[in-house]
MMTF fields as JSON, N, C-alpha, C and O atoms, coordinates in Angstrom:
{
  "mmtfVersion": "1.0.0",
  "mmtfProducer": "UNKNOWN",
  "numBonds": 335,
  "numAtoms": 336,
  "numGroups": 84,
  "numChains": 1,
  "numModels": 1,
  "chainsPerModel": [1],
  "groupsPerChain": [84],
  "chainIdList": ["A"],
  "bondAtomList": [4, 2, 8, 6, 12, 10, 16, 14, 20, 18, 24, 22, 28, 26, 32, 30, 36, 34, 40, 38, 44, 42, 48, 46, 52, 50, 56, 54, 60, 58, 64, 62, 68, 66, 72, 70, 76, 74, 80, 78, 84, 82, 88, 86, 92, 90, 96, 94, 100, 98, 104, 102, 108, 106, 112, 110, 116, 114, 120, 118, 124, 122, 128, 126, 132, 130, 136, 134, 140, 138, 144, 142, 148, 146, 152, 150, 156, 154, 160, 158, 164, 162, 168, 166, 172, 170, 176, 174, 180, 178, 184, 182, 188, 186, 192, 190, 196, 194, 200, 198, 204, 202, 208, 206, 212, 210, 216, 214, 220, 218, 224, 222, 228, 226, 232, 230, 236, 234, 240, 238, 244, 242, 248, 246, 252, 250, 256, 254, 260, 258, 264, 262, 268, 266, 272, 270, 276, 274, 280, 278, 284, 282, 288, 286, 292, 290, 296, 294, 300, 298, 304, 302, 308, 306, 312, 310, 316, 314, 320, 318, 324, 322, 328, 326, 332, 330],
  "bondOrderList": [1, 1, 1, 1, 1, 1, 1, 1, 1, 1, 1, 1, 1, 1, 1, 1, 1, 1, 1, 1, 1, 1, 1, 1, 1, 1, 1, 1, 1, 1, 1, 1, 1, 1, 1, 1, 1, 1, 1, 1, 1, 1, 1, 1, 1, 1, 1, 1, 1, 1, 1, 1, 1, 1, 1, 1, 1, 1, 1, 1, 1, 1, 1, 1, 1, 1, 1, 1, 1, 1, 1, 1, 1, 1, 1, 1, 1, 1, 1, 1, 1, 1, 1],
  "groupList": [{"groupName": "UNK", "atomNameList": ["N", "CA", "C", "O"], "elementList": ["N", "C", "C", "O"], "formalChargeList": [0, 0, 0, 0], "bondAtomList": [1, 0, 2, 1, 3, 2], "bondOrderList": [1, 1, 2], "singleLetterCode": "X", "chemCompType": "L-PEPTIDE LINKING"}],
  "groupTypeList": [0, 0, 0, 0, 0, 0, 0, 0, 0, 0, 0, 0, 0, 0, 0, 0, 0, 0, 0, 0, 0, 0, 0, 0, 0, 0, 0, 0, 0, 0, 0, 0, 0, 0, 0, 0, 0, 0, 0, 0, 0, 0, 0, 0, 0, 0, 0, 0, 0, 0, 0, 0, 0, 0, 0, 0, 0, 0, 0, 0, 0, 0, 0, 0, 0, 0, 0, 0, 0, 0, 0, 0, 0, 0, 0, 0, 0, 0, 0, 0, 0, 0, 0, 0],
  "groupIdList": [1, 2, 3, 4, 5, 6, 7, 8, 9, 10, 11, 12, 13, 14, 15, 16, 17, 18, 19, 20, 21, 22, 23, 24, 25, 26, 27, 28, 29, 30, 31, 32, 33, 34, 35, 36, 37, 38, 39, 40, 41, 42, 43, 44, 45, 46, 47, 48, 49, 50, 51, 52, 53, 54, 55, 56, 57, 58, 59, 60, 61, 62, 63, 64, 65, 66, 67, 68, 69, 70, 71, 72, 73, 74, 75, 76, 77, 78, 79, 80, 81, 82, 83, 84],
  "secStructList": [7, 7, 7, 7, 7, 7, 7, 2, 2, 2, 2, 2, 2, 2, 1, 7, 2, 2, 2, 2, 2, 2, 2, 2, 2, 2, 2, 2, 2, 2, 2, 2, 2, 6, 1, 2, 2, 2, 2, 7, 1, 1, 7, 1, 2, 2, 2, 2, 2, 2, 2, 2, 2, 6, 6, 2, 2, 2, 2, 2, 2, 6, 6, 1, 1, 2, 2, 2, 2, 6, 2, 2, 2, 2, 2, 2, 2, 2, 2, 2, 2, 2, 2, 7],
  "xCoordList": [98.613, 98.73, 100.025, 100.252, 100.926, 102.024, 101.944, 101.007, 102.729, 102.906, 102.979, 103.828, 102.437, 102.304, 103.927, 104.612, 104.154, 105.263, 105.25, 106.103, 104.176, 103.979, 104.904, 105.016, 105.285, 106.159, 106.059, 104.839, 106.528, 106.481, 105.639, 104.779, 105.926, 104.917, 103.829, 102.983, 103.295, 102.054, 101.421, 100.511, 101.862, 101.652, 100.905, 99.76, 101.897, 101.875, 100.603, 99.939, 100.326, 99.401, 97.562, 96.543, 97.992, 96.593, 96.315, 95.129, 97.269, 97.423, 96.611, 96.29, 96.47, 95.812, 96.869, 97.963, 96.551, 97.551, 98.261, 99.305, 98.16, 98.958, 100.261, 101.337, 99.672, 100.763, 101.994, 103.157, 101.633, 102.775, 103.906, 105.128, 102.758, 103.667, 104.726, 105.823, 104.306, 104.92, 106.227, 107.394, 105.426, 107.123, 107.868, 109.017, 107.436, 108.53, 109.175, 110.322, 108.804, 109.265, 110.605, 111.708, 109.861, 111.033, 112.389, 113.508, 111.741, 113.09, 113.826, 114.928, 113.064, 114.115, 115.325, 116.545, 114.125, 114.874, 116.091, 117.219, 115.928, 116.607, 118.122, 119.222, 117.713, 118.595, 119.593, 120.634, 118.909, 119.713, 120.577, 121.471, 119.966, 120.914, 120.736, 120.676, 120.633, 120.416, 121.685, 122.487, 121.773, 122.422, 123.856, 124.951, 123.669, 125.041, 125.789, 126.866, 125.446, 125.859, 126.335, 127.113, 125.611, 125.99, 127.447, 128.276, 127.459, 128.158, 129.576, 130.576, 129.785, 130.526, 131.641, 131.249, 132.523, 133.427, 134.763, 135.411, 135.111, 136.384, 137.065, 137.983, 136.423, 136.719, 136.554, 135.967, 136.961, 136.743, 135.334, 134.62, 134.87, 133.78, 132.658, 131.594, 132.741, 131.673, 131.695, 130.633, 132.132, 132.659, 131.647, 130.654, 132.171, 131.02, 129.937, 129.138, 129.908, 128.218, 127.723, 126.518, 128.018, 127.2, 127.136, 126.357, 127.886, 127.524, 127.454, 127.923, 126.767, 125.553, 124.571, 123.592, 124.142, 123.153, 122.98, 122.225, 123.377, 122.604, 122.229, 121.29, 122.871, 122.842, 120.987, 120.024, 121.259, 119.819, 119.039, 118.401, 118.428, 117.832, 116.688, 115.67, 116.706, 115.499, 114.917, 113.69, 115.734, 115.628, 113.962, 112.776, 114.698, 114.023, 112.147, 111.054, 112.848, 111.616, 110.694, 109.559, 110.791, 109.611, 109.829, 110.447, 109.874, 109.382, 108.787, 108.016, 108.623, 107.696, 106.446, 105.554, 106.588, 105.344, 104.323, 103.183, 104.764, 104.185, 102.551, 101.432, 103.161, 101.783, 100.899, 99.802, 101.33, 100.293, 99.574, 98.343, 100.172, 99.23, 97.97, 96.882, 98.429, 97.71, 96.426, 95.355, 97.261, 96.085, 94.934, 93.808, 95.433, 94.725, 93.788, 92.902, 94.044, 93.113, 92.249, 91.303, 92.765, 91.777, 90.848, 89.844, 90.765, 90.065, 88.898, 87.676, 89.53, 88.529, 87.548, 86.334, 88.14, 87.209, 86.371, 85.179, 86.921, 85.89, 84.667, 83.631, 84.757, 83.584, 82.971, 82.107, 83.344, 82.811, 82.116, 80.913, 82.453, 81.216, 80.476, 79.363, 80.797, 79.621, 78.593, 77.474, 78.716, 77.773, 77.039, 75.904, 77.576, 76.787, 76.375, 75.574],
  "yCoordList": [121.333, 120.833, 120.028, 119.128, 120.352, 119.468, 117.819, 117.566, 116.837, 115.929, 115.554, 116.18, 114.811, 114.163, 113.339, 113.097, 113.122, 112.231, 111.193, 110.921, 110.646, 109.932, 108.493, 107.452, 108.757, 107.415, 106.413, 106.268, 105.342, 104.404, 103.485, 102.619, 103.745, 103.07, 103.608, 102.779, 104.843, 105.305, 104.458, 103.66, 104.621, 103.809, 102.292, 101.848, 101.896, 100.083, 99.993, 98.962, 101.229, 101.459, 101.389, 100.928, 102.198, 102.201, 101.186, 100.866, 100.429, 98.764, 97.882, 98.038, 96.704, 95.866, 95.274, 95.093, 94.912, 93.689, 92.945, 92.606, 92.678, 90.934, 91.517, 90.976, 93.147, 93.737, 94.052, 93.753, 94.66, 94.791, 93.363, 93.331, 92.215, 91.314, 90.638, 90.177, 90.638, 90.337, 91.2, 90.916, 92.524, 93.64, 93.195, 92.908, 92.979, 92.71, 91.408, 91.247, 90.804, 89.451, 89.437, 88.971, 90.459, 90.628, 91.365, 91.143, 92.774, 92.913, 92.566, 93.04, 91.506, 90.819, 89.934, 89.898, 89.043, 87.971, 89.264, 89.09, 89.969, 90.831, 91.179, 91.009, 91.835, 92.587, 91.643, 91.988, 90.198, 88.902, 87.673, 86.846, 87.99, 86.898, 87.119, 85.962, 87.693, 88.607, 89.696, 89.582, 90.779, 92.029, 91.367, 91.761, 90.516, 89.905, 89.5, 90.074, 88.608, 88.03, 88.53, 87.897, 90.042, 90.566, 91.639, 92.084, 91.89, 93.236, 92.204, 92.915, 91.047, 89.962, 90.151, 89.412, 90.745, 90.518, 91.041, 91.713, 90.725, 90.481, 91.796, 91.634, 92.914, 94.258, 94.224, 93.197, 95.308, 95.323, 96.224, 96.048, 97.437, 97.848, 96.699, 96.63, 96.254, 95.512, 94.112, 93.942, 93.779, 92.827, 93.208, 92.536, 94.943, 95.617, 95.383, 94.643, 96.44, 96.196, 95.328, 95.556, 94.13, 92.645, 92.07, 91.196, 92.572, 92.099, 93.199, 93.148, 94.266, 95.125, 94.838, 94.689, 94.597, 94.094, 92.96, 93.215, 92.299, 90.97, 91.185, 90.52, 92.308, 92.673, 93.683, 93.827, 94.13, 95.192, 94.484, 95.278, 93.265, 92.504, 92.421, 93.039, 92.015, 91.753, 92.891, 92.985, 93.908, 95.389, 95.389, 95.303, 95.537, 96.245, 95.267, 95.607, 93.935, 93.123, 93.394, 93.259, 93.922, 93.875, 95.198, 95.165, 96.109, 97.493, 97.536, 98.493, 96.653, 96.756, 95.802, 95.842, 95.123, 94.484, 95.228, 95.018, 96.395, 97.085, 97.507, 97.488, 97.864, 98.469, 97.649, 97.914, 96.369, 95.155, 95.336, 95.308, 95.491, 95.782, 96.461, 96.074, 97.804, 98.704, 98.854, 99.426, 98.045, 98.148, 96.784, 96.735, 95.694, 95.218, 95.393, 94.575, 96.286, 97.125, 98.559, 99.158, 98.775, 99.603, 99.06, 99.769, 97.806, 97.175, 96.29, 96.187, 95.91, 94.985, 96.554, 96.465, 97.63, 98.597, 99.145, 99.44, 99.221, 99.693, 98.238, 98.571, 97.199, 96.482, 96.163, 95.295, 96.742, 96.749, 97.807, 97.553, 99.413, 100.03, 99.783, 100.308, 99.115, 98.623, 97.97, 98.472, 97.037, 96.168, 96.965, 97.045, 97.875, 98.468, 99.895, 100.441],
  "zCoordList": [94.515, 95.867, 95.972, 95.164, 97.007, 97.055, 97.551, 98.309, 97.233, 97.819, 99.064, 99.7, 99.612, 100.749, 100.774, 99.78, 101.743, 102.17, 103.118, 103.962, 102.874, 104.406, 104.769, 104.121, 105.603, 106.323, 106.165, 106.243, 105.948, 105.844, 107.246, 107.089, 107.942, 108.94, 108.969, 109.303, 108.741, 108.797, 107.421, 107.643, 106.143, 105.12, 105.617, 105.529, 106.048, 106.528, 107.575, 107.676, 108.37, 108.942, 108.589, 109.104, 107.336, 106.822, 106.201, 106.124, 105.612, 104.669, 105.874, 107.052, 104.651, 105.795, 106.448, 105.913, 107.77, 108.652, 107.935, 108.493, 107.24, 106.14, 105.445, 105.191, 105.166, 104.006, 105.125, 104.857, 106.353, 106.948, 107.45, 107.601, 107.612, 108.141, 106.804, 107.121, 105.414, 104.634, 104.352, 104.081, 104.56, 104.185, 105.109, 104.775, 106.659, 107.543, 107.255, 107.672, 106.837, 106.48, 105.795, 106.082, 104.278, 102.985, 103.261, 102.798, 104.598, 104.681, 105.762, 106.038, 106.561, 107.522, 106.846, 107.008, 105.777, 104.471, 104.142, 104.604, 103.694, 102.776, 103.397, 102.87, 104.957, 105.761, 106.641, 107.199, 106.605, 107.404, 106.266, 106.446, 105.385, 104.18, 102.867, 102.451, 102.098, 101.056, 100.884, 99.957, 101.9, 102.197, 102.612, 102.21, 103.306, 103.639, 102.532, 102.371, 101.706, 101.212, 99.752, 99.038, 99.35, 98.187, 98.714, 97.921, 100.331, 100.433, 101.038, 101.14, 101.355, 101.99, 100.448, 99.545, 100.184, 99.235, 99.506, 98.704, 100.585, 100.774, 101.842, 102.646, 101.609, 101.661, 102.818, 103.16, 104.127, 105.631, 105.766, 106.754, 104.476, 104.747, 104.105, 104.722, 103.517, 103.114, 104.431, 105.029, 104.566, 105.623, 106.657, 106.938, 107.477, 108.446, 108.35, 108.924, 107.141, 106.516, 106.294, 106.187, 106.109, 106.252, 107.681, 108.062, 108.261, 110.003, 111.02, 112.157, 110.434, 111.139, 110.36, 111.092, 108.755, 108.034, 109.296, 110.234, 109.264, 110.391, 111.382, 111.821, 112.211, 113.736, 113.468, 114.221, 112.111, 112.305, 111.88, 111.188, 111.716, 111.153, 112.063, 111.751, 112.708, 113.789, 114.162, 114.186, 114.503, 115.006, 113.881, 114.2, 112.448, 111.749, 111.272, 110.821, 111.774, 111.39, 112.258, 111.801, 113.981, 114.679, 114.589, 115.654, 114.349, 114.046, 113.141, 113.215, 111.647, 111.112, 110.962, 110.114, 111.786, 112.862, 113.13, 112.714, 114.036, 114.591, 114.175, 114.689, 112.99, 111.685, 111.51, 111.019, 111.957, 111.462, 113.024, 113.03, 114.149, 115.126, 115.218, 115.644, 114.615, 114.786, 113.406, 113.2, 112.801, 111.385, 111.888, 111.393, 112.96, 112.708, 114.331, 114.581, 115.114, 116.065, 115.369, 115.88, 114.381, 113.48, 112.795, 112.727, 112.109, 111.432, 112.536, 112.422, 113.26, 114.767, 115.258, 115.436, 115.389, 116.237, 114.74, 114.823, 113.735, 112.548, 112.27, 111.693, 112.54, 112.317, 113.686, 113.81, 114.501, 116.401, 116.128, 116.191, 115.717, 115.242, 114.225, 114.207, 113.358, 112.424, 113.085, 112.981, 113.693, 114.846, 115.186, 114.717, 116.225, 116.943, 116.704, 117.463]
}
């Protein structure tokens, strides 16, 4: 049987709520002062690339938010049918 490939947000999806808000966290940390600061060496492409690294920073932190939404409206309607 071949491999599955599944997306990364679908992934974060099925995770619980907590796991997505932490990834978004690491790679906001990662993509806003981390990324900057290793690719910042003097050069005009690295220069770029550390200030679109900052500019995509946020972009990428509430997109992976998202998953924590939805994982945690999957988890509220899976113990709403348990109830009932």
């Amino acid at each position: 049987m071949p491999k599955r490939n599944d997306h990364i947000l679908v992934l974060l999806t099925s995770a619980p709520w907590w796991v997505s808000i932490i990834f978004s966290a690491v790679v906001y940390v990662a993509l806003a002062f981390l990324a900057p600061a290793w690719l910042e060496n003097g050069s005009a492409v690295g220069e770029g690339l550390a200030q679109t690294s900052k500019e995509l920073a946020p972009f990428f932190g509430i997109v992976l938010l998202i998953p924590a939404v939805l994982s945690l409206i999957r988890d509220w309607l899976s113990n709403y049918q348990k109830r009932y």
